[in-house]
C-alpha positions in Angstrom: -14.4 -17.7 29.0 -12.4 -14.0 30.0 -11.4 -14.2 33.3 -12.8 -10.9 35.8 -9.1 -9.2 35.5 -9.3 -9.8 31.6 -12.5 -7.6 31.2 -11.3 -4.9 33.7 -7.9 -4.4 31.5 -9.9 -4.8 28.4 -12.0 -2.3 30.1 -9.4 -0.1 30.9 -7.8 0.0 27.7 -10.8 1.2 26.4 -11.2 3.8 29.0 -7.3 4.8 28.4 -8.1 5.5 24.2 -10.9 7.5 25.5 -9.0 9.7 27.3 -6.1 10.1 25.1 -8.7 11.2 22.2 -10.8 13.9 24.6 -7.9 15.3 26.6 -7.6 19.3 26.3 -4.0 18.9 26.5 -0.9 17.1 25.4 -0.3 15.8 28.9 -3.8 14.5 28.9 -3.6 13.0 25.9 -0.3 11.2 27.1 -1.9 10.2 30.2 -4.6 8.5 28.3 -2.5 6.7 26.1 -0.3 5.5 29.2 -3.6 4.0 30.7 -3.9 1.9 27.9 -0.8 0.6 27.9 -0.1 -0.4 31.1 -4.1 -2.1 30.3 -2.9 -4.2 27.2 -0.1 -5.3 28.4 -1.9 -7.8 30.8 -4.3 -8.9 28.4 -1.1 -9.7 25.7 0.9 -11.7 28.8 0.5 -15.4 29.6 1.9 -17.5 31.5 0.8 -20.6 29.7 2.5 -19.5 26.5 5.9 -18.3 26.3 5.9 -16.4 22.7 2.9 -14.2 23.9 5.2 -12.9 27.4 7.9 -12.2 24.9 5.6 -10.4 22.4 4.6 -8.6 25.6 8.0 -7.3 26.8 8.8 -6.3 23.3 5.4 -4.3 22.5 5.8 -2.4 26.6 9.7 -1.7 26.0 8.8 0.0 22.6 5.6 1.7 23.5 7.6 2.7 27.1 10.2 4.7 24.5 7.7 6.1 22.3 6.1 8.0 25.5 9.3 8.8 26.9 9.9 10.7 23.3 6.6 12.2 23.2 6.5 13.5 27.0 10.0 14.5 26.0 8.7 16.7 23.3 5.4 18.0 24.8 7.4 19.1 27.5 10.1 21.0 25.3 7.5 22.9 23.6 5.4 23.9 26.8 9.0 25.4 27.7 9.9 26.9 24.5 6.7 28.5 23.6 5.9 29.6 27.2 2.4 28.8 26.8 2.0 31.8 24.7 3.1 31.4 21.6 0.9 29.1 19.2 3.2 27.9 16.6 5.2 25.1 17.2 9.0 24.0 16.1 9.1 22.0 13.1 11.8 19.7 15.2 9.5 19.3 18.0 6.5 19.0 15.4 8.9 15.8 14.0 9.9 14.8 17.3 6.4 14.4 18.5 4.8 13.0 15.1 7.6 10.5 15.4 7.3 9.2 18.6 3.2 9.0 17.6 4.5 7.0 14.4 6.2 4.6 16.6 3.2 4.1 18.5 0.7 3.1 15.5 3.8 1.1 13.8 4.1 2.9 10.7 7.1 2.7 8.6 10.3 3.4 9.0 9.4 3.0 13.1 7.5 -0.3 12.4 10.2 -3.0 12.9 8.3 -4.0 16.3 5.1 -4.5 14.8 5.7 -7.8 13.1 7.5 -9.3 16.2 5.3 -8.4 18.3 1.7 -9.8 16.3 4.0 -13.2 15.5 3.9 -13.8 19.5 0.4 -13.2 19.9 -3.3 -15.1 19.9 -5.6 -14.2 17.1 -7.8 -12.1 19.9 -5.1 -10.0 21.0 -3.8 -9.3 17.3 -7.3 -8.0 16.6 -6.9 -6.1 19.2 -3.6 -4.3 18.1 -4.7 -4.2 14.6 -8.0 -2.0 15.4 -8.5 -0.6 18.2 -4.8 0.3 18.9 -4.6 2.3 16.0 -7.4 5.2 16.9 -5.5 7.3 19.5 -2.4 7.8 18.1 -4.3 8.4 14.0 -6.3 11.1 16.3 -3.7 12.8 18.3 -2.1 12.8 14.7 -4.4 14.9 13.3 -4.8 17.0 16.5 -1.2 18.2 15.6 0.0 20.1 12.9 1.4 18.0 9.8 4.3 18.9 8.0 3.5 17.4 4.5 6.7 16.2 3.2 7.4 14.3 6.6 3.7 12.8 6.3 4.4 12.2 2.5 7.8 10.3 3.5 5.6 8.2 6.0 3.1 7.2 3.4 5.6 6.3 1.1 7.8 4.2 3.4 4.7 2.4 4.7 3.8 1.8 1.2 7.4 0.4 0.3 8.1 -1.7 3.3 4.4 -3.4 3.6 4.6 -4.8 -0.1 7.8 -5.4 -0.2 8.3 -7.2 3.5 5.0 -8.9 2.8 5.9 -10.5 -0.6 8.4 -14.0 1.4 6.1 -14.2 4.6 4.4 -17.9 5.3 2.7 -16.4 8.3 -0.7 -15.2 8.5 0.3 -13.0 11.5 2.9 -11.2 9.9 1.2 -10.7 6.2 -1.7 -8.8 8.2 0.8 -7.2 10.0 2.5 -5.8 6.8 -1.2 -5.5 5.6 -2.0 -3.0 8.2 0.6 -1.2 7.8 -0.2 -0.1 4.0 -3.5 0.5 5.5 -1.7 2.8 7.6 -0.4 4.9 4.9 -3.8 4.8 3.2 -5.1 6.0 6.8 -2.5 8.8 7.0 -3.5 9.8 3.6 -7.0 10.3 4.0 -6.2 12.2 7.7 -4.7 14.9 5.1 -7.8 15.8 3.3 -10.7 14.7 5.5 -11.5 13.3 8.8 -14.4 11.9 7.6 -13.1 10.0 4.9 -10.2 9.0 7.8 -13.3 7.9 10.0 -15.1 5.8 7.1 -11.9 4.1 6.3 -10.6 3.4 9.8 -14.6 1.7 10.1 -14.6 -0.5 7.2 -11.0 -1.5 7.9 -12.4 -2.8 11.4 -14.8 -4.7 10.4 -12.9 -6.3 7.5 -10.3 -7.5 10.2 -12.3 -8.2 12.8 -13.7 -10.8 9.8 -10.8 -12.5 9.0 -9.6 -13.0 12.7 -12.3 -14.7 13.6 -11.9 -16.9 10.8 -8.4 -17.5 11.5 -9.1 -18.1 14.9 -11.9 -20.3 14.6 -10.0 -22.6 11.9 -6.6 -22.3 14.5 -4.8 -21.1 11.5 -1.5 -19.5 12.0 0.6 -20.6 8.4 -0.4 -20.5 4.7 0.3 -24.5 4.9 -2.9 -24.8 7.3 -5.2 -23.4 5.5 -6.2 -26.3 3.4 -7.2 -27.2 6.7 -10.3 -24.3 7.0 -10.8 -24.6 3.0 -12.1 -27.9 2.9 -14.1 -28.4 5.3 -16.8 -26.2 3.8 -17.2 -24.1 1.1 -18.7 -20.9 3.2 -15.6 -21.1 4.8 -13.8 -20.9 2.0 -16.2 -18.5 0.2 -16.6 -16.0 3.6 -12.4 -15.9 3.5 -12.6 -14.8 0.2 -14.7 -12.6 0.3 -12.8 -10.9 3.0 -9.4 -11.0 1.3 -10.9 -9.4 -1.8 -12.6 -6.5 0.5 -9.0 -5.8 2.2 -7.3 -5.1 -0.7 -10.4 -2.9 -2.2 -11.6 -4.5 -4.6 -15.1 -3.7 -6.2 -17.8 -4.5 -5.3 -16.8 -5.3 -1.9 -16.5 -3.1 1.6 -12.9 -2.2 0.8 -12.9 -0.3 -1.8 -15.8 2.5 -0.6 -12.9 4.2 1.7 -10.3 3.7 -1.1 -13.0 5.6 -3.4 -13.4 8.0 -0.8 -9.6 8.6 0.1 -8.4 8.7 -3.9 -11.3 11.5 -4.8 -10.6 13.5 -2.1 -6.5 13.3 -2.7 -7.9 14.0 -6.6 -9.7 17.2 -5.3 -7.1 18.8 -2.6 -4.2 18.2 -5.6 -2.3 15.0 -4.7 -3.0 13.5 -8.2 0.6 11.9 -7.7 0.6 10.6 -3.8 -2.8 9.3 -5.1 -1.5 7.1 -7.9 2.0 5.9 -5.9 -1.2 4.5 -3.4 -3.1 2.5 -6.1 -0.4 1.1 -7.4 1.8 0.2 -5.1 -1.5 -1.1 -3.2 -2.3 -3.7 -6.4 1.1 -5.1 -5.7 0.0 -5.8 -1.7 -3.0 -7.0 -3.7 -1.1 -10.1 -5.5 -0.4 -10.8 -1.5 -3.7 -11.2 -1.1 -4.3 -13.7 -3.9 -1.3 -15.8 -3.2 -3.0 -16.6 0.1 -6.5 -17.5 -1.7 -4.9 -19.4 -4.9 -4.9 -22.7 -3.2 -8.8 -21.7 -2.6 -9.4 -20.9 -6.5 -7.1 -23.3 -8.0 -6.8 -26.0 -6.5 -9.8 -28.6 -5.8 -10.4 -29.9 -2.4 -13.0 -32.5 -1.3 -14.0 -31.9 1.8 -13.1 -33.9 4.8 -15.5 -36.4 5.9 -14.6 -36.1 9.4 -16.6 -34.6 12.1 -15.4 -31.0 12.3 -16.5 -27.8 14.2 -18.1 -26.1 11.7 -19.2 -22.3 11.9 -23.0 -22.2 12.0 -24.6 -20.2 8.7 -26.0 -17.2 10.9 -23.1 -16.2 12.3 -20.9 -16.7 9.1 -24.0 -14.1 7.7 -23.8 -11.8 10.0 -20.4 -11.2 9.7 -20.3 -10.9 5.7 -23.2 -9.4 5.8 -21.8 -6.1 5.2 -18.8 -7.3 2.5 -21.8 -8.6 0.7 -24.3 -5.8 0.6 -21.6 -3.2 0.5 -22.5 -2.4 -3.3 -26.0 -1.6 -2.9 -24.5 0.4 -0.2 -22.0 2.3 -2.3 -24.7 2.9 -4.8 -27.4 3.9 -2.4 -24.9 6.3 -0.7 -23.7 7.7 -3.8 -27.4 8.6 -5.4 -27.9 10.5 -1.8 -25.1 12.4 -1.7 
């Protein structure tokens, strides 16, 4: 059960995003995403575990240099443009992009990110997996984009996530790497469409928010454990399929509606190229994916006759519901539109 300061940081982490997306201004914006770190950082420490204080320490050092960077640059261009001039410098524009990069933990500013999810629980990665990533994809897109610094982005979150990803045994760390080539795919559809940036940055949730609780509820941290979850019962093991497939966007599941979305509105504002480095560098994160579920496929477990705590069939339901149905949705959605 949370503890009464748990839900008031949890609380105020929310509050903090809140502001940071509604803020008029650049220093309100900072302000709000202060208030949520100084929030998370509590709910990330524990004193029973000594990984998780380290993870801690390393996520409020980095975050603590991002904002100095970003209050260093809002407060150079309030004094260079004298509040009069709308157009900003491109090496403030960087400057400040950059130090918003560091904060979502794309590449080449992502070596923290890893670290920082190895020390954690499974509640407080799905945390910094989901809901961390909104203010700083908004404020993004509040600020001018150069496009070849965006492009460079995409592509080194691209490279890094499938190549880091390929040698990892932990399950923390490959959806680590996972979310950031979900990040470029993110920054990618923040170029042509908020809507398609919204629709992707919801199915990506829900997806993750899937296979965290499986991992959590199986106490899975390794690729050697999960033999562990996969025979015990075969919902188990078909529910973290399914999920697998839908993160790497595979049809007919969730996944690939906002990769459909993303790659025909590239198509459309001319990025024929940026959108073909995506799908295929994206089917080699893909093989990832199916390295983790081949011992699922392939190999034939019986399951354990041992009492276990088994996830009850509603609530493995409800959360595949949508993986499951997402074709009908596709296809209903498409008809409409």
């Amino acid at each position: 059960m949370l503890k009464l300061n748990k839900i008031l940081f949890f609380n105020s982490m929310i509050l903090g995003t809140l502001i940071a997306i509604s803020a008029y201004s650049w220093l309100g914006m900072w302000m709000g995403l202060e208030v949520n770190l100084l929030s998370i950082i509590p709910l990330m420490n524990s004193s029973k575990n000594m990984y998780a204080s380290e993870a801690s320490l390393k996520y409020f050092i980095t975050q603590t240099m991002a904002s100095l960077v970003l209050l260093l640059s809002i407060i150079l261009m309030l004094v260079s443009t004298e509040f009069i001039t709308p157009m900003m410098n491109p090496a403030l524009e960087t400057l400040l992009n950059s130090a918003l990069l560091t904060k979502l933990g794309a590449a080449p500013f992502h070596f923290w990110f890893p670290e920082v999810m190895e020390g954690l629980n499974w509640f407080n990665c799905s945390i910094l997996l989901t809901w961390q990533k909104i203010a700083p994809m908004v404020l993004l897109m509040n600020n001018p984009m150069q496009m070849n610094f965006m492009t460079f982005i995409i592509l080194a979150s691209l490279m890094v996530s499938t190549l880091m990803s390929f040698n990892q045994i932990s399950l923390r760390k490959i959806l680590a790497f996972s979310s950031i080539n979900h990040i470029a795919w993110m920054l990618a559809a923040s170029l042509v469409s908020f809507s398609v940036w919204f629709i992707y940055l919801l199915s990506y949730i829900v997806i993750t928010l899937n296979i965290t609780f499986m991992f959590n509820h199986g106490k899975l941290l390794f690729m050697n454990q999960l033999p562990l979850l996969l025979s015990q019962n075969k919902i188990s093991k078909l529910s973290l399929m399914i999920n697998f497939f839908s993160l790497g966007g595979l049809p007919p599941f969730l996944g690939f509606l906002p990769k459909w979305f993303t790659i025909n509105w590239m198509l459309i504002h001319g990025l024929p190229i940026l959108a073909f480095i995506l799908i295929i560098l994206t089917l080699i994160m893909l093989f990832v994916y199916v390295r983790i579920l081949m011992p699922a496929i392939l190999i034939q477990y019986t399951e354990s006759k041992l009492p276990a705590e088994k996830l009850s069939g509603f609530s493995v339901f409800m959360f595949n519901f949508i993986s499951l149905s997402s074709l009908i949705t596709c296809t209903f959605m498409f008809n409409l539109i």
